[in-house]
C-alpha positions in Angstrom: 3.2 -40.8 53.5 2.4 -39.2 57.1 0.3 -40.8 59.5 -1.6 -37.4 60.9 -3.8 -38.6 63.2 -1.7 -40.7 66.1 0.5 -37.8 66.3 -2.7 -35.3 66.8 -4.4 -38.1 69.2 -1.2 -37.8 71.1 -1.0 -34.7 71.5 -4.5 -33.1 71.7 -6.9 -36.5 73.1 -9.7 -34.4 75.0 -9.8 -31.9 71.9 -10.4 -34.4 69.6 -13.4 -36.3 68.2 -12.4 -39.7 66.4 -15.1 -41.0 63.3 -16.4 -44.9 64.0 -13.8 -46.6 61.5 -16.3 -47.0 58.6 -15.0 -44.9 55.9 -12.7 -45.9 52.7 -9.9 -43.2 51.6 -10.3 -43.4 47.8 -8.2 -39.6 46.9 -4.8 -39.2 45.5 -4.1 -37.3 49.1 -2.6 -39.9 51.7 -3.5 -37.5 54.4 -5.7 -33.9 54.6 -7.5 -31.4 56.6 -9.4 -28.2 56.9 -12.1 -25.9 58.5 -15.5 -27.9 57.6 -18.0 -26.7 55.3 -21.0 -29.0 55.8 -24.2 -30.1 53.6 -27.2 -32.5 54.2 -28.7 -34.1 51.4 -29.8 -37.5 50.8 -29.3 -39.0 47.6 -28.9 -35.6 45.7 -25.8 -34.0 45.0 -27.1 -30.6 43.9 -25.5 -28.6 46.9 -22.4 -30.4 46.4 -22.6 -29.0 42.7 -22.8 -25.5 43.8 -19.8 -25.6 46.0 -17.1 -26.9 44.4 -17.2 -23.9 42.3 -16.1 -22.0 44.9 -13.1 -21.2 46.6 -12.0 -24.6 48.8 -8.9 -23.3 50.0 -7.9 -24.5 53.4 -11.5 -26.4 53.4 -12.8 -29.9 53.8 -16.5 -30.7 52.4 -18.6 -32.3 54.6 -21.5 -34.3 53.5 -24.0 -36.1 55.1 -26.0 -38.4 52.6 -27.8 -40.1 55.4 -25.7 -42.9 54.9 -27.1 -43.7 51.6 -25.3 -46.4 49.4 -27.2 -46.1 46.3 -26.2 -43.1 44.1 -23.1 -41.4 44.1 -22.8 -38.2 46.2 -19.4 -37.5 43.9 -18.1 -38.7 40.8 -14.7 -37.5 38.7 -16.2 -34.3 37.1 -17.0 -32.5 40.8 -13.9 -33.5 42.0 -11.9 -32.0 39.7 -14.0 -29.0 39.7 -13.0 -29.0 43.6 -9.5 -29.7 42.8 -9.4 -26.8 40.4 -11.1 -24.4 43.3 -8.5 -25.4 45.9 -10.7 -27.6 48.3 -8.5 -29.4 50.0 -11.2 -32.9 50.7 -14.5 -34.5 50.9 -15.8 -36.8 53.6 -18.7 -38.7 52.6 -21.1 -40.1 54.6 -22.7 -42.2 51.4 -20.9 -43.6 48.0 -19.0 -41.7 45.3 -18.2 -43.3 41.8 -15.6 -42.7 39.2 -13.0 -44.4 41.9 -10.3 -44.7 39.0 -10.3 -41.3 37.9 -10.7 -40.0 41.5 -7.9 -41.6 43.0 -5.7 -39.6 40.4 -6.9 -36.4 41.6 -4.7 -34.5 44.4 -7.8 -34.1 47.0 -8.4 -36.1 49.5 -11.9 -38.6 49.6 -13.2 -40.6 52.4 -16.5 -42.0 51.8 -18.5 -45.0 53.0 -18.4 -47.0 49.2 -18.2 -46.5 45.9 -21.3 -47.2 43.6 -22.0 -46.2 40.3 -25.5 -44.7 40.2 -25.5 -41.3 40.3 -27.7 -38.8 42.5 -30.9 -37.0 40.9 -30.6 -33.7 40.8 -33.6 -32.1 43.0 -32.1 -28.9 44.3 -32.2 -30.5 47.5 -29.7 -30.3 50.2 -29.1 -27.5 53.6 -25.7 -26.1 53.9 -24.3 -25.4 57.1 -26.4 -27.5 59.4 -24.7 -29.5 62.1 -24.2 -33.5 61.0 -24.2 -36.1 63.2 -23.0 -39.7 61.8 -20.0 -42.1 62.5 -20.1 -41.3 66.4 -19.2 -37.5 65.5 -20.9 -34.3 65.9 -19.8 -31.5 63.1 -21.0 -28.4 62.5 -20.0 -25.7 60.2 -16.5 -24.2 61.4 -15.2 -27.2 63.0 -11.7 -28.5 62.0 -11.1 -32.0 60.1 -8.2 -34.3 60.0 -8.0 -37.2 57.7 -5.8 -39.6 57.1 -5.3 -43.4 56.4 -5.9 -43.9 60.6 -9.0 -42.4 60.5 -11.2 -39.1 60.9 -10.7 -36.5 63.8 -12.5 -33.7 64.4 -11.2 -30.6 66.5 -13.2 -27.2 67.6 -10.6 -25.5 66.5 -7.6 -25.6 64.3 -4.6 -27.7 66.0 -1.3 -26.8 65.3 0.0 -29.7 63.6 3.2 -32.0 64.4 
């Protein structure tokens, strides 16, 4: 286990943007990080569908649900779909379910809760947009670093310790 993020705050404070404290880690990964892809949807996961069919290499999904604790922005089946595509995280500004099977799965998951509803599908959502939640401004690009301290976010990739 490696705690990331005192080491970064250490070494880069004025490049670095720390999250307000409100988010669970609930992923196999103790600690992760990428260049942010980001979506905005609220209590519809049908963007988040889309893209973990992709190629996730060196990225870390980004999704603003508005803060919603109702339905599930992620549950086992799109994680492991991520996990098969190489994305390396999800930070979740709303709830994901399926907390067993997800904390089995090497990717890492911070999220605000867990609940068991799950989303309807809408074909809502905007990809790319900058988010603004937690005390933090991202936009699409950015760098993320998550571990069990916390959430960073950088402007550009820092070379870790």
């Amino acid at each position: 286990m490696k705690d990331l993020l005192p080491d970064l705050c250490d070494l880069y404070p004025e490049q670095l943007q720390i999250a307000d404290p409100i988010f669970t880690s609930y992923g196999k990964r103790t600690h992760f990080y990428g260049e942010v892809v980001t979506i905005s949807c609220f209590e519809d996961n049908s963007r988040v569908r889309e893209l973990v069919t992709q190629n996730g290499k060196g990225k870390v999904m980004v999704i603003d649900g508005g803060g919603s604790k109702r339905r599930a922005l992620l549950g086992d089946m799109l994680a492991e779909k991520a996990v098969n595509n190489g994305w390396e995280g999800f930070v979740i500004n709303g709830a994901i379910r399926d907390i067993a099977a997800q904390s089995q799965l090497n990717i890492g998951i911070h999220a605000l809760c867990a609940h068991p509803m799950p989303t309807e599908k809408r074909g809502l959502g905007d990809l790319g947009k900058t988010l603004r939640f937690a005390g933090i401004t991202i936009a699409q690009g950015d760098y993320i670093y998550c571990d069990f301290n916390g959430i960073a976010v950088s402007k550009q990739p820092l070379a870790l310790p």
